[in-house]
C-alpha positions as a Markdown table, in Angstrom:
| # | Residue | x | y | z |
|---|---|---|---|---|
| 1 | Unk | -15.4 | -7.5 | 15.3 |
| 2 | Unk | -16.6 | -4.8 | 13.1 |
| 3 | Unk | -15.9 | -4.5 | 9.4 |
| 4 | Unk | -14.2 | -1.1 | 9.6 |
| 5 | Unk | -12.2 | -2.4 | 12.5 |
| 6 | Unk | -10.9 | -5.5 | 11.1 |
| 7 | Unk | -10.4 | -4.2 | 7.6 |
| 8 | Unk | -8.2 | -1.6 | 9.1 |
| 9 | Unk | -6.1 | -4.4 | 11.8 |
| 10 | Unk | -5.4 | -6.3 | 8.3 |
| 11 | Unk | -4.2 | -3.1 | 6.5 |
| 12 | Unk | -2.0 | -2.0 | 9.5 |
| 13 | Unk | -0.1 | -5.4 | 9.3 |
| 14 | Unk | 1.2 | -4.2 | 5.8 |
| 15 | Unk | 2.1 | -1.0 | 6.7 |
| 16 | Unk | 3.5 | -3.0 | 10.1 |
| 17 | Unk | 5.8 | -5.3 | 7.3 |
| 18 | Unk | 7.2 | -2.4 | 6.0 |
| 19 | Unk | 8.3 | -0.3 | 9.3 |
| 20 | Unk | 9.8 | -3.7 | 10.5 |
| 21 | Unk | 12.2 | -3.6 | 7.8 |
| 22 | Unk | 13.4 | -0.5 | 8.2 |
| 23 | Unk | 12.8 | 0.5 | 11.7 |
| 24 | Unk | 12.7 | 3.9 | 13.2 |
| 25 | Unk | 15.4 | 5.3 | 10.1 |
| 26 | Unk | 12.4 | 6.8 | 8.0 |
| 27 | Unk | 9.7 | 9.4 | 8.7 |
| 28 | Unk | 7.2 | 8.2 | 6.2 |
| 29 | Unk | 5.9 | 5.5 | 4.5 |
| 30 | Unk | 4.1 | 5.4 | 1.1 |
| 31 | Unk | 2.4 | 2.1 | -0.3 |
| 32 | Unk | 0.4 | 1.8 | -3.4 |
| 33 | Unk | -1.3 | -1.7 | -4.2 |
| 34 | Unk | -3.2 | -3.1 | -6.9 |
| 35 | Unk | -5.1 | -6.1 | -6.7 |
| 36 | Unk | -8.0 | -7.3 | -8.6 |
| 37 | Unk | -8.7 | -11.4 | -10.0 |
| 38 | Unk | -5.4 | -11.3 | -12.6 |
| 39 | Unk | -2.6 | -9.9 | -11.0 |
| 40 | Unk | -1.3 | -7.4 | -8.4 |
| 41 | Unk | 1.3 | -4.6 | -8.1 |
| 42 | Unk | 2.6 | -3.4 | -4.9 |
| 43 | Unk | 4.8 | -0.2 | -5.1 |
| 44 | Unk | 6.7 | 1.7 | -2.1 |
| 45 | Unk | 8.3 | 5.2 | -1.1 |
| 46 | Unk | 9.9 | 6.4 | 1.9 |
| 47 | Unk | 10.7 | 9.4 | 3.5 |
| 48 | Unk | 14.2 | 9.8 | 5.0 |
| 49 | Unk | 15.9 | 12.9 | 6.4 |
| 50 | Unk | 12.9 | 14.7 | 4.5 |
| 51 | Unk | 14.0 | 13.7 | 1.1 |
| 52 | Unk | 11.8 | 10.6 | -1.1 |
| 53 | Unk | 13.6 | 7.5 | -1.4 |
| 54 | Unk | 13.2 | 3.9 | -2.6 |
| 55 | Unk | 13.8 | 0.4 | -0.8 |
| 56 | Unk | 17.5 | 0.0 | -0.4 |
| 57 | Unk | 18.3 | 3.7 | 0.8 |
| 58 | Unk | 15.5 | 3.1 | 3.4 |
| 59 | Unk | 17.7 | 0.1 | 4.2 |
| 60 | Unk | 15.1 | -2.9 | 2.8 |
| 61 | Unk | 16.9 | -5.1 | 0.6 |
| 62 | Unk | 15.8 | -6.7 | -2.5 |
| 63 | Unk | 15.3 | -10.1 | -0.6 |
| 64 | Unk | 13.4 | -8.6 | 2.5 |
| 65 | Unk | 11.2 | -6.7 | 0.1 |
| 66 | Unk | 10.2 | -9.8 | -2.0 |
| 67 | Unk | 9.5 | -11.0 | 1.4 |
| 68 | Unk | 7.3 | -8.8 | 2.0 |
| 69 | Unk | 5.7 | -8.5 | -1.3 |
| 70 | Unk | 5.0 | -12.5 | -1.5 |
| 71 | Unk | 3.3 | -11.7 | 2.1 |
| 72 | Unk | 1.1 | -9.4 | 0.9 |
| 73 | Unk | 0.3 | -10.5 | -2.1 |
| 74 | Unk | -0.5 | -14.5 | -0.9 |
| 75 | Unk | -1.8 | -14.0 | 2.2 |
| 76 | Unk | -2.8 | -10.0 | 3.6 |
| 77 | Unk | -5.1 | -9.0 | 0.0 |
| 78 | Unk | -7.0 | -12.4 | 0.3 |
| 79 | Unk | -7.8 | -11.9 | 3.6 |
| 80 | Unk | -9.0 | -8.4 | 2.9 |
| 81 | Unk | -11.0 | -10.2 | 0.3 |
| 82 | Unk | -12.5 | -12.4 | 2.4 |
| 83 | Unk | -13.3 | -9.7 | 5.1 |
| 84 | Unk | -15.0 | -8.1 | 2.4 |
| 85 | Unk | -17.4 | -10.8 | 1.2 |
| 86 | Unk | -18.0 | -11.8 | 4.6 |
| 87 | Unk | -19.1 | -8.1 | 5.2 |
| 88 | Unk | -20.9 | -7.9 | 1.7 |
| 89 | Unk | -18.7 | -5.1 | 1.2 |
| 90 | Unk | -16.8 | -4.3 | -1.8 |
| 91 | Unk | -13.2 | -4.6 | -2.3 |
| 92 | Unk | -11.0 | -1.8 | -3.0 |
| 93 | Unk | -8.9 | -2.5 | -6.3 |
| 94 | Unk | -6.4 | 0.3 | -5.7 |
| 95 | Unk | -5.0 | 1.0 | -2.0 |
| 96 | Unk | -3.1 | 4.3 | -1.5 |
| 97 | Unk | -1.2 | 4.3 | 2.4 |
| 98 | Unk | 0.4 | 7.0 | 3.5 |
| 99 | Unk | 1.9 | 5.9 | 7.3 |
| 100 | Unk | 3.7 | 8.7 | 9.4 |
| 101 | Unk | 6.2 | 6.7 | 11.7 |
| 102 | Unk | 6.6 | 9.0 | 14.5 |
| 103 | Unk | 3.2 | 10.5 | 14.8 |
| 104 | Unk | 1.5 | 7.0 | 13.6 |
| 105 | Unk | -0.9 | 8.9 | 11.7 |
| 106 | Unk | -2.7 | 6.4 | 9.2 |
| 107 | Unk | -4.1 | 7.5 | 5.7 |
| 108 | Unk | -5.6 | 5.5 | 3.2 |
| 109 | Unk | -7.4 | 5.7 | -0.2 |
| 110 | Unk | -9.5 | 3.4 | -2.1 |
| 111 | Unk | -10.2 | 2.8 | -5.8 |
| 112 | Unk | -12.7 | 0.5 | -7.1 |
| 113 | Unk | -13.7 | -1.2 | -9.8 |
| 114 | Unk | -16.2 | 0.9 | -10.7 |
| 115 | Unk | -14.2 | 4.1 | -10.5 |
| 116 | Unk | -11.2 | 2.1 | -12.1 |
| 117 | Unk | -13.2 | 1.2 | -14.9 |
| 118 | Unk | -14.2 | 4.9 | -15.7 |
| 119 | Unk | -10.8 | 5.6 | -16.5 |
| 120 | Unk | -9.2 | 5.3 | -20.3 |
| 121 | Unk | -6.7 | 3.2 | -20.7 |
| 122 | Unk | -5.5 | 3.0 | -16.5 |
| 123 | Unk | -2.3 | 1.4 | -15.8 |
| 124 | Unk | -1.9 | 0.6 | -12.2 |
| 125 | Unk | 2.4 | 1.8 | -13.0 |
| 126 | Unk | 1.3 | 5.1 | -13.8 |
| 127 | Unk | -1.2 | 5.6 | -11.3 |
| 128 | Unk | 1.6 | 4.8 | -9.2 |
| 129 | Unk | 4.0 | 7.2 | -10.7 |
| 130 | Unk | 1.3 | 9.4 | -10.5 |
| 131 | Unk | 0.3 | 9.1 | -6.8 |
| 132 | Unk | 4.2 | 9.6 | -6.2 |
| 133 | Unk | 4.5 | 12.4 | -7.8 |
| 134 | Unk | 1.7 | 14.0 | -6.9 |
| 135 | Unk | 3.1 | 13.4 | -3.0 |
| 136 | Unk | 6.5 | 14.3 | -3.7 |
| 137 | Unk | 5.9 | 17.3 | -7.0 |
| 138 | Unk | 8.1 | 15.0 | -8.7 |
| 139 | Unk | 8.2 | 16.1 | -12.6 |
């Protein structure tokens, strides 16, 4: 299988996690990860009736989202890893998804390291809050 091909099967079971959970109720899904060697954040946004909204009024509960975080965190990200090193490839350290559920439309964006390390004083929460934001022209 090809790198781009398999990277993006792996990346597709994540977004496939989160429209399992809450099933054909939202239009969009928004996931922002960051992973590197010491720790991980996963963050999430939907889109209901065309108005932002977090886990529970997109119908995930707390427990089904742990679930899905302790996937993707133990198992999805290490695999990416691994497809990565396997491709000599370098892993992204900052995902951005943005999944339309009735069109399927796929979007991602990639930080790495390098770029990461450019930035003073980054915080994964606020480039999180930020992403959001920027989606939603929260203020």
């Amino acid at each position: 299988m090809v790198f781009e091909d398999e990277f993006m099967d792996k990346q597709s079971e994540i977004i496939a996690l989160f429209k399992d959970a809450v099933g054909d109720s939202v239009e969009m899904i928004y996931v922002f990860i960051y992973y590197d060697a010491y720790s991980s954040m996963i963050t999430s946004a939907f889109m209901v009736n065309g108005t932002r909204c977090g886990n529970l009024d997109a119908g995930i509960s707390d427990g089904v989202n742990n679930d899905i975080l302790d996937i993707v965190e133990e198992e999805i990200l290490s695999e990416l890893e691994e497809i990565c090193i396997k491709n000599n490839k370098s892993m992204p350290q900052e995902f951005r998804y943005i999944y339309n559920v009735k069109s399927g439309a796929f979007d991602a964006d990639y930080r790495y390291e390098k770029d990461i390390n450019e930035i003073t004083e980054y915080d994964p929460g606020i480039a999180s809050q930020e992403w959001m934001e920027s989606l939603f022209g929260d203020k």
